[in-house]
KELO-54037 format. One record per residue (C-alpha): residue number from 1; chain; x, y, z. Coordinates in steps of 0.05 Angstrom, whole numbers, plus 32768, in hexadecimal, padded with zeros to 4 digits. Example, Ala and Ser with C-alpha at 12.3 -4.5 7.8 and 13.67 -1.06 7.14 Angstrom:
KELO-54037
ATOM   pos   unit      x      y      z
ATOM     1      A   80F6   7FA6   809C
ATOM     2      A   8111   7FEB   808F
This chain:
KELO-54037
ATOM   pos   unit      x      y      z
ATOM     1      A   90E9   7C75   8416
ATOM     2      A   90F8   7C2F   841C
ATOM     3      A   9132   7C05   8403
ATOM     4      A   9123   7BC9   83D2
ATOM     5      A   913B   7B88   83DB
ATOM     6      A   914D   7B6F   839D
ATOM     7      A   9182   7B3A   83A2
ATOM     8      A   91B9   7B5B   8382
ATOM     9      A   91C2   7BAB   8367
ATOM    10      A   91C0   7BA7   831A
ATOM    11      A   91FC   7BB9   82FC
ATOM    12      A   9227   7BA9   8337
ATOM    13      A   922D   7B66   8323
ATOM    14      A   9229   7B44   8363
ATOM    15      A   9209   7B03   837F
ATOM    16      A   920D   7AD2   83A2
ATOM    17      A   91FD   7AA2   83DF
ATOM    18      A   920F   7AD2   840B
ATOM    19      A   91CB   7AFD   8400
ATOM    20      A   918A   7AEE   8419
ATOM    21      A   914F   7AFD   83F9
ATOM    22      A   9125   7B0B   8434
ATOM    23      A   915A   7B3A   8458
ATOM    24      A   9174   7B5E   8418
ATOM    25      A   91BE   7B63   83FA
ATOM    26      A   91F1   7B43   8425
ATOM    27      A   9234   7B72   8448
ATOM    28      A   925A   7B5E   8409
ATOM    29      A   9229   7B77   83DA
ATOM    30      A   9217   7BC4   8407
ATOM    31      A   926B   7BD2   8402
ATOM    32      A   926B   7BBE   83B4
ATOM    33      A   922A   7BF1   83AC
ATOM    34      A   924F   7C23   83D2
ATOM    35      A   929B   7C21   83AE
ATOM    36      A   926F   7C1E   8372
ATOM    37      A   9252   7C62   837E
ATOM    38      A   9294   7C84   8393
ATOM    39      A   92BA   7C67   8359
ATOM    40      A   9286   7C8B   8330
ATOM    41      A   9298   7CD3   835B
ATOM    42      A   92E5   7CC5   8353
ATOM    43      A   92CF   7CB5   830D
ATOM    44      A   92A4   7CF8   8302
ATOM    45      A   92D2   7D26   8323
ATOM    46      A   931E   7D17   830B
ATOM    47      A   92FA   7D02   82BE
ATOM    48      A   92BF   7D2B   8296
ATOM    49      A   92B5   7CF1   826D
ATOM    50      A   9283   7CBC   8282
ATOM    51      A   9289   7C7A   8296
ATOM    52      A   924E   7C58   8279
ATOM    53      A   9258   7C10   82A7
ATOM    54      A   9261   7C44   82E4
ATOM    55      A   9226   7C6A   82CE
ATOM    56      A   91F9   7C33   82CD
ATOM    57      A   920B   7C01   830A
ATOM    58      A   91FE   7C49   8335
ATOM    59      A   91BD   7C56   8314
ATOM    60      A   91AA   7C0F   8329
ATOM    61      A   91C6   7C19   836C
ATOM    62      A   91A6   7C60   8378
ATOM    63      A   9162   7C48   8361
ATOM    64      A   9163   7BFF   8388
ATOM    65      A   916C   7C22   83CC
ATOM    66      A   9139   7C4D   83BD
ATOM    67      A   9158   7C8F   83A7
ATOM    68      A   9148   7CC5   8375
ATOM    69      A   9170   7CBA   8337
ATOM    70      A   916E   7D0C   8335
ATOM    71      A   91A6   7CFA   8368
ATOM    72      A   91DC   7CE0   832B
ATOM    73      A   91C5   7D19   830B
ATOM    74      A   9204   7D59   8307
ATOM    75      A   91D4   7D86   82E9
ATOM    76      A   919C   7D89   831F
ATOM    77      A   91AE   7DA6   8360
ATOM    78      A   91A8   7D8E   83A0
ATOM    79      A   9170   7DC2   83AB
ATOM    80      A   914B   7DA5   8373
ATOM    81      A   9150   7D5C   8395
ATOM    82      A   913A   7D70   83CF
ATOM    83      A   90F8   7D97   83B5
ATOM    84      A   90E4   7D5E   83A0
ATOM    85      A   90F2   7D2F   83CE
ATOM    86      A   90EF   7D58   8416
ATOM    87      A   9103   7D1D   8442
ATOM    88      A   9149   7D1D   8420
ATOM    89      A   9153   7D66   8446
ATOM    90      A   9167   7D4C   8484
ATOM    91      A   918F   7D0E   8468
ATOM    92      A   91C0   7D43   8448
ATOM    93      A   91CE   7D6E   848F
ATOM    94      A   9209   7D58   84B4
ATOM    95      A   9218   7D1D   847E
ATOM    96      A   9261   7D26   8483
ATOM    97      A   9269   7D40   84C4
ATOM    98      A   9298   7D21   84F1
ATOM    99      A   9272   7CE6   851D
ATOM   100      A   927D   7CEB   8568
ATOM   101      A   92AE   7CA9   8579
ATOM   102      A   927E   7C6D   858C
ATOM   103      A   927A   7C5D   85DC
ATOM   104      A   929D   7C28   85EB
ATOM   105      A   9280   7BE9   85EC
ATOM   106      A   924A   7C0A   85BF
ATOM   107      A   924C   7BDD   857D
ATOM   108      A   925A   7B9D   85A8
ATOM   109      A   9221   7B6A   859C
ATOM   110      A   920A   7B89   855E
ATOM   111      A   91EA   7B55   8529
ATOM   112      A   91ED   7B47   84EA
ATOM   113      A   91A4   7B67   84DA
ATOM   114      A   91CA   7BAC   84FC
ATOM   115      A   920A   7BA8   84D4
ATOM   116      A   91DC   7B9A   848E
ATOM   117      A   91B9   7BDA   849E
ATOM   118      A   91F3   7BFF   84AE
ATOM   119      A   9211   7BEF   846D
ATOM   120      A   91D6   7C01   844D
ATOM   121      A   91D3   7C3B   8469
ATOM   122      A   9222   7C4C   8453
ATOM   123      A   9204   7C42   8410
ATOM   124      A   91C4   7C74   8413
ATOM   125      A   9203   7CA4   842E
ATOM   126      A   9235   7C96   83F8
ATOM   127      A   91F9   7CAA   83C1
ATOM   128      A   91E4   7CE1   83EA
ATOM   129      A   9234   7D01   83EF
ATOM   130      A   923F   7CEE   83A5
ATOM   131      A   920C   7D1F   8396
ATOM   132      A   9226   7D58   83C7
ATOM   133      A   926F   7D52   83B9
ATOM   134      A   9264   7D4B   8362
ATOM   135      A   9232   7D89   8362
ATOM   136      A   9265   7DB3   838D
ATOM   137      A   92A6   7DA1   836E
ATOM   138      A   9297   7D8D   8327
ATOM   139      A   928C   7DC8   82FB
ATOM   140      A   92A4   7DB6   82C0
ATOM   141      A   92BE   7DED   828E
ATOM   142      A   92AD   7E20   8261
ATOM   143      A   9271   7E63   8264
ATOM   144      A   924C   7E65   82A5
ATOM   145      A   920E   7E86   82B6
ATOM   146      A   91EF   7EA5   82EE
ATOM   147      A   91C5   7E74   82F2
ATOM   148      A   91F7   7E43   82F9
ATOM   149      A   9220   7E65   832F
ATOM   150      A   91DF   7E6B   8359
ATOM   151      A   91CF   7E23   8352
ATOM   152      A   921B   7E1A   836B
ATOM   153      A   921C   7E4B   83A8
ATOM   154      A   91DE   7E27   83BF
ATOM   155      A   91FB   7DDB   83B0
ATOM   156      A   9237   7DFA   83D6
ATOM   157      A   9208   7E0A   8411
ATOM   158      A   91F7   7DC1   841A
ATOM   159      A   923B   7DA7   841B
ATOM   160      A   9242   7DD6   8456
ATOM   161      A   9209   7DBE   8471
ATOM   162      A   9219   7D76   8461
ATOM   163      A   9264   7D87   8488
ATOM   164      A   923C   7DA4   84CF
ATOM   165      A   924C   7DE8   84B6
ATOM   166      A   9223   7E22   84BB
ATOM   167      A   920E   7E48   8471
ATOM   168      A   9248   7E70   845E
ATOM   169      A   927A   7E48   848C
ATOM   170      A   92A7   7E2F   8461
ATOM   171      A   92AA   7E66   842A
ATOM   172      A   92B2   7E9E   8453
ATOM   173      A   92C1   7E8D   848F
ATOM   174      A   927E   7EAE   84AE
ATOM   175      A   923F   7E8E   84CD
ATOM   176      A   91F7   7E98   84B1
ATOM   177      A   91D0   7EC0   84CF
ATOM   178      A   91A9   7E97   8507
ATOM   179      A   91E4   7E6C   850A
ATOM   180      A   920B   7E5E   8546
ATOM   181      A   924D   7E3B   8534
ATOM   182      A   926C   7E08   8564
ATOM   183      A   92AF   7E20   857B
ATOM   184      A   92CA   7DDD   858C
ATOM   185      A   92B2   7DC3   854A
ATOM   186      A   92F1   7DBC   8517
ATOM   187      A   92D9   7DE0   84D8
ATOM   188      A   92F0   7DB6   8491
ATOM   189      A   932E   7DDF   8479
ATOM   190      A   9304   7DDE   8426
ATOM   191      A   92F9   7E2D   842F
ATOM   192      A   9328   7E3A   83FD
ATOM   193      A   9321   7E03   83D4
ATOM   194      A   92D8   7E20   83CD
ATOM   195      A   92EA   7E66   83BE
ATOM   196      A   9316   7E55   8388
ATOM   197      A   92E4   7E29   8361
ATOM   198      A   92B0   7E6A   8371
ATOM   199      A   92DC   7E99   8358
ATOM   200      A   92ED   7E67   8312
ATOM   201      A   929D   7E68   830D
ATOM   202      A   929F   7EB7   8312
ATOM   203      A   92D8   7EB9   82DB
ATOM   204      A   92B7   7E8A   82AA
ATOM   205      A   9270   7EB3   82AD
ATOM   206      A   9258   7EF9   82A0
ATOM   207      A   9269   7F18   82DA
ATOM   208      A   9240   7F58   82D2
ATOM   209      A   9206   7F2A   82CB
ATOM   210      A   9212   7F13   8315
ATOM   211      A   921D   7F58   8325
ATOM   212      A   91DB   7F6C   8313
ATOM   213      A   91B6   7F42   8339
ATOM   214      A   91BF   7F5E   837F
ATOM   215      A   91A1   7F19   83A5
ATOM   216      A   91D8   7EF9   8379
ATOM   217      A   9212   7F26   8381
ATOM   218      A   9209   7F2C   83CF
ATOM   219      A   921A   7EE0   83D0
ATOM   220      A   925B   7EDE   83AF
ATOM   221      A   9293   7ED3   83DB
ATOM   222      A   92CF   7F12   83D3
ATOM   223      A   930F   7EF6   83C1
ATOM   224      A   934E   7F0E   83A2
ATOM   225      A   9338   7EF0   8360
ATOM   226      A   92F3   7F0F   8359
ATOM   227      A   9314   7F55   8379
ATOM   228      A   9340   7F51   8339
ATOM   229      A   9304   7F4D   830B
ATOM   230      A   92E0   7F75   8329
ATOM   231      A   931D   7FB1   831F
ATOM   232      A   932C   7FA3   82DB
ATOM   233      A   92D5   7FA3   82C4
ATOM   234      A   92C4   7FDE   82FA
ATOM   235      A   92CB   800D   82B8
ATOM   236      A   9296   7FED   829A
ATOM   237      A   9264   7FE9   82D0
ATOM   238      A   922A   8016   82E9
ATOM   239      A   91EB   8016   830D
ATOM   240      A   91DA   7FD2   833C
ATOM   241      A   921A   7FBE   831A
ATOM   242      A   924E   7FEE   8336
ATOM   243      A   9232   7FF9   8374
ATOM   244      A   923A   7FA6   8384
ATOM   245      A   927C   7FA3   8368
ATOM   246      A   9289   7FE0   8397
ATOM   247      A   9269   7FB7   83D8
ATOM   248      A   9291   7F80   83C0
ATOM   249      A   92D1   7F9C   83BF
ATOM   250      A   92BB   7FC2   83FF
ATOM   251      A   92B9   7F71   8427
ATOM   252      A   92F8   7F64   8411
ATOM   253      A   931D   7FA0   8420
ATOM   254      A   92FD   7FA1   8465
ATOM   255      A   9310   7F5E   8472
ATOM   256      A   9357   7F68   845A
ATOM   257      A   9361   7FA3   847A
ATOM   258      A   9346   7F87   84C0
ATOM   259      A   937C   7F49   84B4
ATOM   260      A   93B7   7F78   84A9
ATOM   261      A   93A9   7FAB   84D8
ATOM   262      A   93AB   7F71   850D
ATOM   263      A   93F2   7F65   84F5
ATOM   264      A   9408   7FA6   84F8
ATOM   265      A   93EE   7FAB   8544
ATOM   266      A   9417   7F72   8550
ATOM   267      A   945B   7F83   852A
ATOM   268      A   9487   7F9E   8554
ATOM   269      A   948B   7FE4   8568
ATOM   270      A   94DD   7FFA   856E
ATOM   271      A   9504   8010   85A3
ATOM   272      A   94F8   8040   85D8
ATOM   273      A   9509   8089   85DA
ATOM   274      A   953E   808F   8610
ATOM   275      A   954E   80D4   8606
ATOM   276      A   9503   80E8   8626
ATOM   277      A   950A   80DE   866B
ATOM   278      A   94D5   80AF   868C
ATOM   279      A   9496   80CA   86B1
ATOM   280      A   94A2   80BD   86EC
ATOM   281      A   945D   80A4   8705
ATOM   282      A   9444   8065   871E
ATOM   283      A   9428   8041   86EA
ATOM   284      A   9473   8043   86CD
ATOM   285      A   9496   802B   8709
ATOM   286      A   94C2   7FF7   8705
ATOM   287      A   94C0   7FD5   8749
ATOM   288      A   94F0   7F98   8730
ATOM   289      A   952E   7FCA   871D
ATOM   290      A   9519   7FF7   8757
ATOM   291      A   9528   7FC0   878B
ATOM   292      A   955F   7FA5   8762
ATOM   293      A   958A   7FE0   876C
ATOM   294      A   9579   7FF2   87AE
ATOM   295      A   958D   7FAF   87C5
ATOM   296      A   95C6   7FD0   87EF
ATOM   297      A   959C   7FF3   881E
ATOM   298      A   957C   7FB6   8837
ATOM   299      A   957A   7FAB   888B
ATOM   300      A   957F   7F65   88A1
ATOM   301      A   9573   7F7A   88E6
ATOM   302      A   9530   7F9D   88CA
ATOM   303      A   951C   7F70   8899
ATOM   304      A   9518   7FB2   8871
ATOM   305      A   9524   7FCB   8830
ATOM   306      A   9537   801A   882F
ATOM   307      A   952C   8036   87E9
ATOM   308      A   954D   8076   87D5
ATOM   309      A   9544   807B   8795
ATOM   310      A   9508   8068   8762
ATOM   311      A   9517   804E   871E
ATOM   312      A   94E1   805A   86DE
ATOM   313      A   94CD   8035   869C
ATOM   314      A   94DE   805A   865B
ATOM   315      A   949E   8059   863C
ATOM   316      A   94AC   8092   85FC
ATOM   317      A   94B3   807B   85C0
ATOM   318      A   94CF   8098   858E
ATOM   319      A   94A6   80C3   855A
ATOM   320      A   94C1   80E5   852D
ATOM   321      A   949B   80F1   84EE
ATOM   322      A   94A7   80BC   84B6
ATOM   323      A   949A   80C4   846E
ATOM   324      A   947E   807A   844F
ATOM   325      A   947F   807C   8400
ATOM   326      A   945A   8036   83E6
ATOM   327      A   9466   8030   839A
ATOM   328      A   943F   7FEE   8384
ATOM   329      A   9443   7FCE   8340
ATOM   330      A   93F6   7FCC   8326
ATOM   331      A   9404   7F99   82EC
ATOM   332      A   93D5   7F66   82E3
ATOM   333      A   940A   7F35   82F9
ATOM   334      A   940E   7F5B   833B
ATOM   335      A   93BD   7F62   834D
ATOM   336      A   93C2   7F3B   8394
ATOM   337      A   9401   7F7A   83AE
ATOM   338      A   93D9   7FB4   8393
ATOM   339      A   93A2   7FA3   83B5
ATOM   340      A   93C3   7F90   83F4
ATOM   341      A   93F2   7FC1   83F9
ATOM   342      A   93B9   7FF7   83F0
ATOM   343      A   939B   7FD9   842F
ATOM   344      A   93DC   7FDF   8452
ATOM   345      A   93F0   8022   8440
ATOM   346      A   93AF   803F   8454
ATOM   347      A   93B6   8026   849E
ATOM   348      A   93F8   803B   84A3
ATOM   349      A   93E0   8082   8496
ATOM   350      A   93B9   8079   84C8
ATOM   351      A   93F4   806E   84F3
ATOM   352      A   9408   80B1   8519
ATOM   353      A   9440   80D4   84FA
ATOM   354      A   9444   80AD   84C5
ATOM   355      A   9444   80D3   847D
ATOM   356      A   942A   809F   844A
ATOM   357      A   9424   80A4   83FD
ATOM   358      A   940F   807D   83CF
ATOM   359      A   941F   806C   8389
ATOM   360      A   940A   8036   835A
ATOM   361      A   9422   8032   8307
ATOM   362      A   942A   8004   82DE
ATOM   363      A   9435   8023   8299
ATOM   364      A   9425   8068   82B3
ATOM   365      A   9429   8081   8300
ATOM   366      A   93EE   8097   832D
ATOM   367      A   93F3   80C0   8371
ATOM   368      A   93BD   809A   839A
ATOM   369      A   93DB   80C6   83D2
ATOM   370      A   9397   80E9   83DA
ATOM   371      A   9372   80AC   83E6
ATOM   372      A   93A4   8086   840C
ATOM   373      A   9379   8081   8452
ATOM   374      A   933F   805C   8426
ATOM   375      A   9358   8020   8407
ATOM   376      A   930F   8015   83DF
ATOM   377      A   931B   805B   83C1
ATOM   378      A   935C   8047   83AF
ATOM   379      A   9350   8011   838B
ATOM   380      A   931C   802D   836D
ATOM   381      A   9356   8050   8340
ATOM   382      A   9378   8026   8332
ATOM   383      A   937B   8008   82EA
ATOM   384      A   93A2   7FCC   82E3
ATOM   385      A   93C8   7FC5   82AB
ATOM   386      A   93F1   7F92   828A
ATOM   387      A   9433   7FB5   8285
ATOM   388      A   9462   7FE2   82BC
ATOM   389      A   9494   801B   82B5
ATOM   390      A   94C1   8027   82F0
ATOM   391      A   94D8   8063   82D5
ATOM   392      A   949B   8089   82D4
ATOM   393      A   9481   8077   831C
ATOM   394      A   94C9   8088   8340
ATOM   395      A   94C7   80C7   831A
ATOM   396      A   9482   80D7   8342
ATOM   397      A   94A1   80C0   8384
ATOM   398      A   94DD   80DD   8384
ATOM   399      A   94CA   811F   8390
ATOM   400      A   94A0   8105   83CA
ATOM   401      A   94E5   80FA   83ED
ATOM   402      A   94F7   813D   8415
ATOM   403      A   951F   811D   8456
ATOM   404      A   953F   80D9   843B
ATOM   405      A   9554   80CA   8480
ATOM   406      A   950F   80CD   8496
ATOM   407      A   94E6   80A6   845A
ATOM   408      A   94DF   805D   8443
ATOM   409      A   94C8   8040   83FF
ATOM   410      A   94B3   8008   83F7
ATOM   411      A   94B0   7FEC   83B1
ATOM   412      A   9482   7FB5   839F
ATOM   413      A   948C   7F95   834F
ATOM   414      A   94A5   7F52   832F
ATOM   415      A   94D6   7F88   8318
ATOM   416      A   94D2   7F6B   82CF
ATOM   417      A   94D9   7FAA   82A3
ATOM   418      A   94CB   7FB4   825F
ATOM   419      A   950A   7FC0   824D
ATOM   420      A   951F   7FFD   8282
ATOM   421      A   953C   7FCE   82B6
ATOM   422      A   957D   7FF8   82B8
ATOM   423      A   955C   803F   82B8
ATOM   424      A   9529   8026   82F9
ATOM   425      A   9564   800B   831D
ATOM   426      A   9587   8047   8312
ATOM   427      A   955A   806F   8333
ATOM   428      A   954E   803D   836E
ATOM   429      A   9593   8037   8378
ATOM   430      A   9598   8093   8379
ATOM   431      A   9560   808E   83AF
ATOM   432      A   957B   8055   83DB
ATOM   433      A   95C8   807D   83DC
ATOM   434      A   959F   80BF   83F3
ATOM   435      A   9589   80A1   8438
ATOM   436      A   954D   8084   841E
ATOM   437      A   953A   8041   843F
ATOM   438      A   952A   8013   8403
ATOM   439      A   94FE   7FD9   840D
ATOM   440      A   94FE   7FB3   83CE
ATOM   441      A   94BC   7F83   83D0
ATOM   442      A   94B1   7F4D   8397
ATOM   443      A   9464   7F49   83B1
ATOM   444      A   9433   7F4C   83E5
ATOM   445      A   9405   7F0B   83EE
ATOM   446      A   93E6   7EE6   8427
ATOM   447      A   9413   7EAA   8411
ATOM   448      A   9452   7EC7   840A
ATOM   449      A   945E   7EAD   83C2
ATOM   450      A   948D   7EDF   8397
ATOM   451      A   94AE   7EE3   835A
ATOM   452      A   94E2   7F19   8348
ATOM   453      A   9512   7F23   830A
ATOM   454      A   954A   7F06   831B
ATOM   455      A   957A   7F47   82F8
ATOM   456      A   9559   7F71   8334
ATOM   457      A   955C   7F3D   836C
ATOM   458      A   95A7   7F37   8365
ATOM   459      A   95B1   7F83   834E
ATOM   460      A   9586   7F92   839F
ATOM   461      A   95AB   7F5D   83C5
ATOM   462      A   95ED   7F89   83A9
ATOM   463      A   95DA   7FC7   83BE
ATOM   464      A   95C8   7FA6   8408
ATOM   465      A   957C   7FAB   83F8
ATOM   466      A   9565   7F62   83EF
ATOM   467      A   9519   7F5D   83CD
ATOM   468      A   94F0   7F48   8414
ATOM   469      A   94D1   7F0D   8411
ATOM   470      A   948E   7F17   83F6
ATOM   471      A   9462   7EFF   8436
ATOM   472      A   943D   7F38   8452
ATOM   473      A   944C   7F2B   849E
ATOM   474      A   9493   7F3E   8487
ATOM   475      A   948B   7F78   8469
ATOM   476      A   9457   7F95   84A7
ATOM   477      A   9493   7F89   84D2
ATOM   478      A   94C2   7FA8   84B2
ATOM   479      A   949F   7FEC   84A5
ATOM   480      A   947D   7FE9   84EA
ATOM   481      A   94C5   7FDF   8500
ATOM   482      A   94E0   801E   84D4
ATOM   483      A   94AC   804A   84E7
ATOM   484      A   949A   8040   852E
C-alpha cells in the first residue's frame, strides 16, 4: 500500500508553508494526524457516545495514508481486517513490543527525508494500535453472544501478539503450543485486566450457549468469576454442557490447588520432638556442636583434637494425630472462600495424620467430609445460596469434636446472621472453652480483602480469638503451624 501525498489530512485542519507538495505532509502535520487518532481512542474508550469532528478527521487520516477504513470500524475484528488485507498480518505482530534502545550514535546524521518517514510511520502505528486496543477493551454493555465473545478471544489474541507475547500469554499465563516464550522478556502485567473484561463478557451472554460449543468453551479462561457461574447453573446443565463446565472447573481447581499446596510446603513445619531420642547415624551428625564441646580435649603439642563423645540432630517431629474441622460459609457473598478453602482442606487431608472434615452451609449444613480429598467433587455439591445459619452448621460439627485438645476449626463467614448472631456465638464460644483451637476467618482470597460484622469481630477479639486476616498465606501458616 502506498501513502498519498495530499498536502494536508482532511479534517485535521492543517496547512501551511511548512509542507511540501512533492515530499508529503510536513513533521508538524504527521504529530497532528497522530494525536488526532489517539484523541479518538481516549475518546472511544472512556465515552460510548461519538464524536462526530473526531470521527471524521480519523477517517480522513486512516484513508490518506492508505489504510482500510474497516480499521475505525469497533464492530469488525481484527481477523476480519486482516482477511482482507493479508499484508496488514505482519504490521500487527510485535506493534507494541518494547524496542531494543538505539546504538549509540545510531540516529546521528539522520535527515529530514528519515525523520518525515519516521513520523509517518508513528502514524500508520497509531491507526493500526487504535484498532487493537478499542476491539480488545471496548465492549460496550448489555446481551452478548457467542459470537461476540469469539470475535473477542481472537481480537484478544492479537493484542498479545501485537505486545511480543505468545497466544494465551497474557490471559493465562501459558504459552501456545509451538511457542517458546523468552524468559528475559518482561511480560505486560494486563493478565488480569483481560480476565476480568472475559469474565464480564461470560456474565452478560448465555453461558450455556458457550458451553455447548466445545471449540468455544475450551477457550475460556477459568477464573473465580466464571467458577461461580458455573456452580450456581451446573443444575441446569447436561450433555456437552456439563461435561465443559466440569473440565472447566477441573483447570481451575488444579491450578489452585497446585498454588496452595506450594504454600503449604513452604509454611513452616513446628518444633522438633525432643522426647525421641536422635538416630544416631551419620547423616544426622552434627560435626559443629560435636567439636564445640569437645574443645577441652584439644593437644597443642599434637595439633589434635580427641573426641569422646558424639553429639546428634533431633530430626522427630512430632506427630500426633490432629483432627482439622473446616466449616466455610457457602453464601453467595462468600463464593471466592468456599471454593478456596475446599482446595485447601483437601490437601491437608492429604497431610499424614491429619483428620480433616469438611462442612459447607449456608441456610442448611452439608458434610462434604466424604469428598474432602477431591476438591472438584466437592464443589460439585455445593449449592450456593444467598443466606447462612450458623446454628445449623455448628450443630453438624460439633459432634465431630471427640479430643478438643487435639482438633482445630476453622470458621470461614462474614459472620452476618440473620438474626441468630447470639445463638452462633454461643456455641463458638462452648467449643473454644472445651480446648478447641478456634480460628475465626472472615475469608479466604488471593488478595486478602475481608469484611466481617463488626458485633463478632469485637465479640472474637474478647474471647482471645481475633477473626485472621483474610489472606490465604496466613491462614496456611497457621494450621500448618497447629498441625505439624
Amino acid at each position: 500500500m502506498t501513502e498519498h501525498t495530499t498536502g494536508s489530512p482532511a479534517g485535521t485542519g492543517q496547512s501551511g508553508p511548512d509542507e511540501n507538495a512533492a515530499h508529503g505532509p510536513g513533521a508538524a502535520a504527521h504529530d497532528n494526524r497522530r494525536q488526532v487518532l489517539y484523541w479518538r481512542l481516549l475518546s472511544r474508550l472512556f465515552d460510548h457516545e461519538e464524536q462526530p469532528a473526531l470521527e471524521s478527521a480519523s477517517l480522513a487520516v486512516v484513508e490518506d495514508i492508505g489504510l482500510p477504513s474497516a480499521l475505525l470500524d469497533p464492530q469488525t475484528s481484527v481477523d476480519s481486517v486482516v482477511q482482507r488485507h493479508p499484508d496488514l498480518a505482519a504490521e500487527f505482530d510485535g506493534l507494541m513490543a518494547p524496542e531494543p534502545e538505539p546504538e549509540p550514535g545510531a540516529g546521528a546524521g539522520a535527515d529530514a527525508d528519515g525523520d518525515a518517514r519516521d513520523r509517518a510511520a508513528e502514524v500508520r502505528r497509531a491507526a493500526l494500535v487504535s484498532k487493537v486496543l478499542l476491539n480488545v477493551f471496548a465492549t460496550g454493555s448489555g446481551t452478548v453472544t457467542a459470537g461476540q465473545l469469539a470475535r473477542w478471544q481472537a481480537d484478544a489474541g492479537w493484542l498479545e501478539r501485537a505486545l511480543g507475547c505468545g497466544p494465551g500469554e497474557l490471559r493465562g499465563g501459558r504459552g501456545g503450543a509451538g511457542t517458546t516464550p523468552d524468559p528475559g522478556r518482561p511480560i505486560p502485567a494486563i493478565g488480569p485486566e483481560l480476565g476480568a473484561i472475559e469474565a464480564d463478557l461470560v456474565k452478560r451472554m448465555q453461558l450455556r450457549e458457550v458451553l455447548a460449543d466445545p471449540k468455544l468453551a475450551a477457550q475460556l479462561t477459568p477464573s473465580m468469576s466464571l467458577i461461580e457461574q458455573l456452580l450456581r447453573d451446573k443444575n441446569n446443565l447436561s450433555g456437552v454442557a456439563l461435561a465443559n463446565a466440569k473440565a472447566l472447573i477441573r483447570r481451575f481447581v488444579d491450578e489452585v490447588a497446585e498454588v496452595l499446596r506450594t504454600q503449604v510446603e513452604k509454611a513452616s513445619v513446628g518444633a522438633l520432638d525432643r522426647s525421641v531420642p536422635p538416630k544416631r547415624v551419620f547423616r544426622n551428625l552434627d560435626l559443629d556442636r560435636t567439636i564445640w564441646k569437645n574443645l577441652t580435649n584439644w593437644s597443642p603439642e599434637e595439633e589434635r583434637l580427641y573426641v569422646d563423645r558424639l553429639y546428634y540432630r533431633h530430626t522427630a517431629r512430632k506427630t500426633t494425630p490432629q483432627r482439622l474441622i473446616v466449616v466455610v460459609d457457602q453464601s453467595g457473598s462468600m463464593v471466592d472462600s468456599m471454593v478456596n478453602c475446599t482446595i485447601l482442606a483437601s490437601i491437608f487431608a492429604g497431610l499424614p495424620k491429619v483428620d480433616v472434615h469438611l462442612i459447607a452451609y449456608d441456610t442448611r449444613a452439608i458434610d462434604l467430609t466424604p469428598w474432602v480429598k477431591d476438591p472438584f467433587e466437592a464443589l460439585l455439591r455445593t449449592n450456593l445460596g444467598g443466606g447462612n445459619d450458623g446454628p445449623v452448621a455448628m450443630a453438624m460439627a460439633r459432634p465431630k469434636i471427640t479430643d478438643p485438645a487435639d482438633t482445630v476449626m476453622v470458621w470461614i463467614s462474614d459472620f452476618y446472621e440473620f438474626g441468630r448472631s447470639q445463638p452462633l456465638f454461643e456455641g463458638i464460644e462452648a467449643v473454644h472453652r472445651s480446648g478447641v483451637r478456634f480460628i475465626p476467618v472472615g475469608s479466604v482470597t488471593s488478595s486478602g480483602r475481608q469484611e466481617v460484622n463488626p458485633w463478632f469481630r469485637e465479640r472474637f477479639k474478647a474471647l482471645g480469638t481475633p477473626v485472621l486476616s483474610g489472606h490465604i498465606r496466613k491462614l496456611v501458616h497457621e494450621l500448618k503451624t497447629f498441625l505439624a
